[in-house]
VEXDREN-2710 file (C-alpha; in Angstrom, 1 decimal):
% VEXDREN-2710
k/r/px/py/pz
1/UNK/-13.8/-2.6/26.8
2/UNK/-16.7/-4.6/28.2
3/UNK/-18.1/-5.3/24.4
4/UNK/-14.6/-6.6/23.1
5/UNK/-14.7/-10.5/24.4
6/UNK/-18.3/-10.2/22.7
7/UNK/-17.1/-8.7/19.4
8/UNK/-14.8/-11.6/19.6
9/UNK/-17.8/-13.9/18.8
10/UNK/-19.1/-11.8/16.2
11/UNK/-20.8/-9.7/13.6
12/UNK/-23.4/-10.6/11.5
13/UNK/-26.5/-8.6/9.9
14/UNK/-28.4/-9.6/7.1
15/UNK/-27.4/-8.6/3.6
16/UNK/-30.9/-7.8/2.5
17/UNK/-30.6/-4.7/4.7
18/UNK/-27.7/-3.8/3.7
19/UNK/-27.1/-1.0/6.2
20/UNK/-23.9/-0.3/8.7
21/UNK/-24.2/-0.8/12.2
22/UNK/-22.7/0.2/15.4
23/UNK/-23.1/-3.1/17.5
24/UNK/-22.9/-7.1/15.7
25/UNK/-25.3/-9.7/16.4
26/UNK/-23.2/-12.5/18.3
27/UNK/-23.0/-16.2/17.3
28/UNK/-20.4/-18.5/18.7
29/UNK/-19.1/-19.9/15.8
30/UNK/-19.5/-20.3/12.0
31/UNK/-17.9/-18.5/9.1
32/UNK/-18.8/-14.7/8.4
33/UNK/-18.9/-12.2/5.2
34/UNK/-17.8/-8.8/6.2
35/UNK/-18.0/-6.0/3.8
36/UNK/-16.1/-2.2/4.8
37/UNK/-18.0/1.0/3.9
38/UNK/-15.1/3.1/4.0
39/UNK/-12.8/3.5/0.5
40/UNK/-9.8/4.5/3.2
41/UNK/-6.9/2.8/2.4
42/UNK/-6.0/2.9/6.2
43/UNK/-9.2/2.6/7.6
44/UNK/-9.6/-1.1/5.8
45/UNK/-6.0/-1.7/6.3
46/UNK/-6.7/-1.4/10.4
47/UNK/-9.6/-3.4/9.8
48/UNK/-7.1/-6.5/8.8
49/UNK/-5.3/-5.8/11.8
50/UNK/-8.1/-5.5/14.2
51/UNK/-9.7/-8.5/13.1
52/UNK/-6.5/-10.5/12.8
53/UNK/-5.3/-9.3/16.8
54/UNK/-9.1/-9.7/18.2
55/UNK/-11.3/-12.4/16.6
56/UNK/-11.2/-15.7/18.1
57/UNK/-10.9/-17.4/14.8
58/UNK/-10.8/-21.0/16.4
59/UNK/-13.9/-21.9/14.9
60/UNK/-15.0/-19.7/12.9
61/UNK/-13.3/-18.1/9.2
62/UNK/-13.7/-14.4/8.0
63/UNK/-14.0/-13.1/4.6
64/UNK/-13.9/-9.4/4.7
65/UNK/-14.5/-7.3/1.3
66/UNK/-13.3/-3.9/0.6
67/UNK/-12.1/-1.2/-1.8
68/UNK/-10.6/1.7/-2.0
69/UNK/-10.0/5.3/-3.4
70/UNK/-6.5/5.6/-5.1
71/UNK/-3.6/4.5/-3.5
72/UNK/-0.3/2.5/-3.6
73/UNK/0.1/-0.7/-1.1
74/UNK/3.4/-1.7/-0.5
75/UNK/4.4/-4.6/1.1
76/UNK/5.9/-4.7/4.6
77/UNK/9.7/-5.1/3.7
78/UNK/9.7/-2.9/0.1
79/UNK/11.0/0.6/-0.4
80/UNK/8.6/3.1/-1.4
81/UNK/11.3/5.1/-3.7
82/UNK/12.2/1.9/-5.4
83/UNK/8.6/0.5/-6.0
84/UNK/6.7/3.8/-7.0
85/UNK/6.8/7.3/-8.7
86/UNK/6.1/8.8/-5.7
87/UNK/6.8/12.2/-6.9
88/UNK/3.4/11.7/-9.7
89/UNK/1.3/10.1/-6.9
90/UNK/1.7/13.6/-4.9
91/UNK/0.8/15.0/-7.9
92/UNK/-2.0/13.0/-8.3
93/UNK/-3.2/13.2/-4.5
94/UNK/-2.7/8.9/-4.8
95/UNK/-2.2/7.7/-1.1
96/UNK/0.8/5.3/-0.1
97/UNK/0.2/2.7/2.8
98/UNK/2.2/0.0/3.6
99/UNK/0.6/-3.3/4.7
100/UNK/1.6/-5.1/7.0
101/UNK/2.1/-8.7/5.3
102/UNK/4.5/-9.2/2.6
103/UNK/4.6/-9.6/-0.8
104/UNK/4.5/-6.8/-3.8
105/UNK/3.3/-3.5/-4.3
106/UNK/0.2/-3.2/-5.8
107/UNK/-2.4/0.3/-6.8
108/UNK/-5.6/0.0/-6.0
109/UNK/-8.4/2.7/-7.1
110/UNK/-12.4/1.9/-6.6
111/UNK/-12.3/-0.3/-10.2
112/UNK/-10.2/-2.9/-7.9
113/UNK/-12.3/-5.4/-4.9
114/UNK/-9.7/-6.6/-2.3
115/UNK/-10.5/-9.7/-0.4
116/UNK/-9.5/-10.8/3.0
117/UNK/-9.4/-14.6/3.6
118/UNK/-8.9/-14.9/7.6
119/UNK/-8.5/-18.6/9.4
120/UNK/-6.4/-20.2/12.1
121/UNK/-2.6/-20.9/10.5
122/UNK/-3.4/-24.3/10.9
123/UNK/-6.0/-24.2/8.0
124/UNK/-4.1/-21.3/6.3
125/UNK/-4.6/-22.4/2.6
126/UNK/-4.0/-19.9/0.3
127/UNK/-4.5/-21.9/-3.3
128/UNK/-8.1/-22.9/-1.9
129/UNK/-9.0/-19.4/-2.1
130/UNK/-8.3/-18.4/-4.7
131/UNK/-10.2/-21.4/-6.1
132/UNK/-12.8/-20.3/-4.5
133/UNK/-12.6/-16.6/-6.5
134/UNK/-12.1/-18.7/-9.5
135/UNK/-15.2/-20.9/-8.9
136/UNK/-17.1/-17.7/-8.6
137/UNK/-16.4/-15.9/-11.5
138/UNK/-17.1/-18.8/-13.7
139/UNK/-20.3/-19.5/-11.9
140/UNK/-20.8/-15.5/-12.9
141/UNK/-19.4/-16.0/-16.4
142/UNK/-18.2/-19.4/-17.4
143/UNK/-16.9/-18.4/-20.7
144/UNK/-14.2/-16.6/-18.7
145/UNK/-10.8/-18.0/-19.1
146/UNK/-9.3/-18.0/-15.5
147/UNK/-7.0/-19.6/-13.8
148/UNK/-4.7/-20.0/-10.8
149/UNK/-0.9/-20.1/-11.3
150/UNK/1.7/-21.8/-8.7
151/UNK/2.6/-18.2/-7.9
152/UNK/-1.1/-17.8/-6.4
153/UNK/-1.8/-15.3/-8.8
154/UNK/-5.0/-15.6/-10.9
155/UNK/-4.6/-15.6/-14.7
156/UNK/-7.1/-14.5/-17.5
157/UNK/-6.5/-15.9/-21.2
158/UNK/-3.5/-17.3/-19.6
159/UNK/-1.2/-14.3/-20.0
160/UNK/-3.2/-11.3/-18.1
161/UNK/-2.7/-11.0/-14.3
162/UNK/-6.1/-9.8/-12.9
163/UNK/-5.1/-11.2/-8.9
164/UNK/-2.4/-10.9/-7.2
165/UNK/-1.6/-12.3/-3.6
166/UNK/0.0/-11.8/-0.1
167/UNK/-0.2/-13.3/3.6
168/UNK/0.4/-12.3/7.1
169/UNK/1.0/-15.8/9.3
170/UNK/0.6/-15.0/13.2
171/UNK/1.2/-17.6/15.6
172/UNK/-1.7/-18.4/16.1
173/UNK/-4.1/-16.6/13.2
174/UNK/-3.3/-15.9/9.6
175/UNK/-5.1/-13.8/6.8
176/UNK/-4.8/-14.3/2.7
177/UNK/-5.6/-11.0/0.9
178/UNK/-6.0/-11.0/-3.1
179/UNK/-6.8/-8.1/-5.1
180/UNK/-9.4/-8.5/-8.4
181/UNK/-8.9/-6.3/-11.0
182/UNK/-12.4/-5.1/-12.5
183/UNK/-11.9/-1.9/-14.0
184/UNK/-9.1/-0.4/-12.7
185/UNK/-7.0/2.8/-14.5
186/UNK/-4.7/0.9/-16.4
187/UNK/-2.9/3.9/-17.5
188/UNK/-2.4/5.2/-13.5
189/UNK/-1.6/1.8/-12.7
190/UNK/1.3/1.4/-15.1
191/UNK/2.2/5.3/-14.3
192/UNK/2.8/5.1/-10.5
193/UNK/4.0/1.6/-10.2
194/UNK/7.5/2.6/-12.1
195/UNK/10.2/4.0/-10.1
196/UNK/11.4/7.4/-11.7
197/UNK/14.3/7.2/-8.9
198/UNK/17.9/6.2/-10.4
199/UNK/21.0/5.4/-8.5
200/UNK/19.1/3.4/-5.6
201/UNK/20.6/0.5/-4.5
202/UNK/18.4/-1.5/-1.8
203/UNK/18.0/-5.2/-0.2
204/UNK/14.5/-4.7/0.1
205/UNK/12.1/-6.8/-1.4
206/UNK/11.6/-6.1/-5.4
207/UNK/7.8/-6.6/-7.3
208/UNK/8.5/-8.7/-10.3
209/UNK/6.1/-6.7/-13.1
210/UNK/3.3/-8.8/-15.1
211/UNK/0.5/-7.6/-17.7
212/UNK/-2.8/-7.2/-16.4
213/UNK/-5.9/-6.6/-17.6
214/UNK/-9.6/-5.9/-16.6
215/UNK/-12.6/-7.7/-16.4
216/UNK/-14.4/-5.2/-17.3
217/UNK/-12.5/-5.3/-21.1
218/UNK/-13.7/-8.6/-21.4
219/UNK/-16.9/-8.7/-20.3
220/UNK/-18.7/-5.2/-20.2
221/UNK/-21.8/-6.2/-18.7
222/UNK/-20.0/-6.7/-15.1
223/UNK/-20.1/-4.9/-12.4
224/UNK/-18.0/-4.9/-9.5
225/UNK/-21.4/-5.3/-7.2
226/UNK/-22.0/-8.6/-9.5
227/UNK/-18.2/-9.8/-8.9
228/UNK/-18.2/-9.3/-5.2
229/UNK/-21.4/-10.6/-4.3
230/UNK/-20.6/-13.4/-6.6
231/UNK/-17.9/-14.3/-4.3
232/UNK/-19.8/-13.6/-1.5
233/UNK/-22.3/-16.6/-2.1
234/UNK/-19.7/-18.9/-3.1
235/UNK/-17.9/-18.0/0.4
236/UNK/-21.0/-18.8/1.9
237/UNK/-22.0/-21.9/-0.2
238/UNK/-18.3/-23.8/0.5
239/UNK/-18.5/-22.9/4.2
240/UNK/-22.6/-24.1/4.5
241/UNK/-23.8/-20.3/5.8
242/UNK/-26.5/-18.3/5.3
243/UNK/-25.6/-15.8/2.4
244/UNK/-25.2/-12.4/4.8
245/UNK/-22.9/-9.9/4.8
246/UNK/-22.4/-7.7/7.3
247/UNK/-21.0/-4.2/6.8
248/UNK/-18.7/-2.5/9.1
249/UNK/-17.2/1.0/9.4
250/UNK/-14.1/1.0/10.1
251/UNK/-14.2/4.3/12.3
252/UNK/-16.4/3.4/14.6
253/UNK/-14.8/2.5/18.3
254/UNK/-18.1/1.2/19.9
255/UNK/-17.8/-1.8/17.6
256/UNK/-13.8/-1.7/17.2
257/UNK/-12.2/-0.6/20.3
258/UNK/-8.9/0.6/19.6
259/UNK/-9.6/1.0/15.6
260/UNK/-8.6/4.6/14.9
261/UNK/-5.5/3.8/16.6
262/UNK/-4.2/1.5/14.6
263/UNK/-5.6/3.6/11.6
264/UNK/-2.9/6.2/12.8
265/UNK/-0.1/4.0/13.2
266/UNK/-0.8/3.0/9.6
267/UNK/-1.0/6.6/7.6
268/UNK/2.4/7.8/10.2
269/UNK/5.3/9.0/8.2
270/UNK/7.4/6.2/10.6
271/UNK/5.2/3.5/9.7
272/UNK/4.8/4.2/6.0
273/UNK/8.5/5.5/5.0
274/UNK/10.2/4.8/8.2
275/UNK/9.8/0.9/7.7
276/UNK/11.8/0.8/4.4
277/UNK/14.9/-1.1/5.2
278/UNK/18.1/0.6/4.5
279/UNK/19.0/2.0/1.2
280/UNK/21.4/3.7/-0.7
281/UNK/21.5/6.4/-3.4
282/UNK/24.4/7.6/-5.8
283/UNK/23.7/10.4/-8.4
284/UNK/25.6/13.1/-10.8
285/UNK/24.2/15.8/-11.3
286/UNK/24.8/18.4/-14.5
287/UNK/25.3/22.2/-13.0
288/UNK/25.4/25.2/-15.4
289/UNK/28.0/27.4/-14.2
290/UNK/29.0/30.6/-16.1
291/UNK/29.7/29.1/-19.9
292/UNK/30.6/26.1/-18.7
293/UNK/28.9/22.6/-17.0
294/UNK/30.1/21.5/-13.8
295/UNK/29.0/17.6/-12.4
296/UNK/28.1/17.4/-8.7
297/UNK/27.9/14.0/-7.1
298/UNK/25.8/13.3/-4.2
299/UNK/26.0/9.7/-2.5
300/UNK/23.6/9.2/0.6
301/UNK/23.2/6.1/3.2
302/UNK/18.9/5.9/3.7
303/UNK/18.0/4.3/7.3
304/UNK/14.7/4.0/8.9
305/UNK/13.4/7.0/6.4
306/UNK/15.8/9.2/7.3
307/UNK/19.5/10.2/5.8
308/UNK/22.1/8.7/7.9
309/UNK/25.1/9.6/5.7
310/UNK/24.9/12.9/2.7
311/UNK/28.3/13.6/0.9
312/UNK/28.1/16.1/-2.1
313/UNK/31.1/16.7/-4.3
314/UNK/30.9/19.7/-6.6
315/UNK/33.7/22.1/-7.2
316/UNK/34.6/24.9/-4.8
317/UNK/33.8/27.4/-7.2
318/UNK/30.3/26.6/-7.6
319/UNK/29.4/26.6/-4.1
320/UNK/31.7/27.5/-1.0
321/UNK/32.9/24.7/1.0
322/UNK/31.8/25.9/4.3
323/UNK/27.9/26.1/3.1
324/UNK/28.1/23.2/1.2
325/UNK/29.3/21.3/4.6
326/UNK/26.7/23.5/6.4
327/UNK/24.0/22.3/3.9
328/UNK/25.2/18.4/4.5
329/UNK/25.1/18.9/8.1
330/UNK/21.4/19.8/8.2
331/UNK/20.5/16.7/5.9
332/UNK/22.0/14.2/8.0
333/UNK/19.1/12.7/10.2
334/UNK/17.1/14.8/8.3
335/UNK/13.7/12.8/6.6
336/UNK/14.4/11.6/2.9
337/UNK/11.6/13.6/1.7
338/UNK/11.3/16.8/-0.6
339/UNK/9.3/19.0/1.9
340/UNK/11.9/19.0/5.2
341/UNK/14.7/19.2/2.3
342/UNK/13.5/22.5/0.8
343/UNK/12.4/23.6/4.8
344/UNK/15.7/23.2/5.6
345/UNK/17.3/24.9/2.5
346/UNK/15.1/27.6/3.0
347/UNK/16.1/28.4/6.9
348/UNK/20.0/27.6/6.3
349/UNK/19.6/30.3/3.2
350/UNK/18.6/32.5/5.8
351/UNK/21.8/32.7/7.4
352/UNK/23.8/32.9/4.8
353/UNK/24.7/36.1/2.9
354/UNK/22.6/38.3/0.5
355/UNK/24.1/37.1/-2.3
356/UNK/21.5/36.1/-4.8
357/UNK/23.7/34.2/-7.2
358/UNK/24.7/32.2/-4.0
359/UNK/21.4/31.5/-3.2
360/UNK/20.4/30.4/-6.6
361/UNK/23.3/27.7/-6.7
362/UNK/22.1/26.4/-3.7
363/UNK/18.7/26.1/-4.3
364/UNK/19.7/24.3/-7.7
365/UNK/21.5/21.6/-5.8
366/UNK/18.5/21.1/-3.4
367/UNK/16.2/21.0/-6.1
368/UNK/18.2/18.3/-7.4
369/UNK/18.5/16.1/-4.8
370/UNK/14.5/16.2/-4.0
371/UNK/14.3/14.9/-7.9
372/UNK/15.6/11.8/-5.9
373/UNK/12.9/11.8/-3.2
END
């Protein structure tokens, strides 16, 4: 721990070499440019928090660059089932993190540069920043039509959203991250970020949709090397400092004591599912039984990630009360989540008797329900 009160002064490597480093250079003060080699969602997530718990931000501000592979932010207070389809995005191999500042949910693939404004609260100042991009893409292109609305999202043509925002105020530090759509997967984009789920009823925090558009679609000959170090010398021209950047791996403990830690705590099922505030869901389903259709409702209470409260209603016939009962005794406190739902299906079918038809009716429910997860 002897290196940490140093990192607290520091980091800065000249962009002209461009190459990671273990150790940072220490300065006492003045703004810094940090760039993340890693595309992990977590990893650069870990790197906000580090940064926002360690730095000594009294005289100094941090903008820290970064992208990443596929993957779903949500904000701190949303619910995953209500943002996302989760089931495509396992389908897809798509990561889900959920940040720890508020705001919406957002997908982010390596077509998408995320930027990390970090000051004091006291000179917090979200609309300057995003001025800031502004100023820099126009520099880069000043036929672009951009703009920044009083939502603190940035506009292009007036109608696309290419930026959106959100902000995590500490006591005494706060950070502003933005996303900048370059050339993102439109088509994922719009696929993943519509909930499939029906029958959820939650106080948690809804995104409100927009249009968006690339870049990219308006002006091919960008890149997003030419975007971020765009905003990198605008950073650097605003806050009078030479025009470095320092990159930073975010899994390296020598220069971030305690990093992989917090890198955990971010991809953990409590943190990422466990943190959705309570929901409900209520659904009928449509059984086929013998020459006839039979509905079976299933209404569940969702705390913490897990389900605090199952009740299935489906006629005797199809599926004998005593397993049925059985079946919502294993479900309560159980994880809302397809896999532990068909593990435990699987081991209570076990028990039960060799009856095939029996096990088929109960496997149909199950199925069912984890069309809801």
């Amino acid at each position: 721990m002897v290196l940490q009160s140093s990192l607290k002064n520091c980091f800065q490597l000249s962009c002209i070499l461009r190459t990671p480093k273990a150790g940072f250079r220490s300065t006492t003060s003045g703004s810094l440019i940090i760039q993340s080699i890693s595309n992990d969602v977590y990893q650069n997530l870990a790197v906000e928090d580090w940064i926002h718990d360690h730095m000594n931000l009294e005289n100094r501000q941090v903008l820290f660059l970064w992208r990443n592979s596929p993957a779903v932010v949500i904000g701190r207070h949303q619910n995953p089932w209500q943002e996302c389809n989760l089931r495509l995005m396992r389908q897809k191999n798509i990561k889900l993190a959920r940040r720890r500042s508020g705001g919406g949910t957002v997908y982010h693939d390596l077509g998408n540069i995320n930027l990390t404004f970090f000051t004091t609260r006291k000179k917090y100042e979200r609309m300057e920043n995003l001025k800031l991009v502004v100023k820099a893409l126009k520099a880069l292109r000043p036929q672009l039509d951009v703009q920044v609305t009083d939502r603190y999202d940035i506009l292009l043509d007036r109608q696309y959203k290419i930026s959106g925002t959100a902000a995590k105020l500490g006591r005494t530090t706060a950070y502003h991250h933005c996303t900048l759509l370059c050339n993102t997967d439109k088509f994922v984009l719009s696929s993943v970020l519509k909930s499939p789920y029906k029958g959820l009823k939650s106080n948690a925090t809804p995104s409100v949709p927009a249009s968006v558009k690339n870049l990219f679609e308006e002006d091919p000959s960008l890149t997003w090397k030419m975007l971020l170090d765009a905003i990198a010398e605008e950073y650097a021209t605003q806050h009078q400092i030479d025009h470095h950047i320092t990159l930073i791996n975010p899994a390296d403990e020598t220069a971030l004591p305690g990093i992989n830690n917090k890198t955990k705590e971010l991809q953990s099922w409590e943190w990422v599912y466990g943190k959705t505030p309570k929901f409900s869901v209520s659904a009928c389903f449509h059984m086929a039984h013998k020459d006839s259709v039979l509905d079976v409702k299933v209404d569940m209470d969702v705390k913490h990630g897990r389900i605090e409260v199952c009740n299935i209603d489906l006629p005797e016939q199809w599926l004998p009360p005593a397993l049925c009962s059985e079946l919502v005794k294993s479900l309560t406190g159980s994880k809302f989540c397809p896999n532990e739902t068909t593990t435990l299906a699987t081991t209570l079918l076990r028990v039960c008797p060799q009856d095939h038809e029996l096990h088929r009716r109960c496997n149909l429910l199950c199925e069912n329900m984890m069309m809801l997860m």
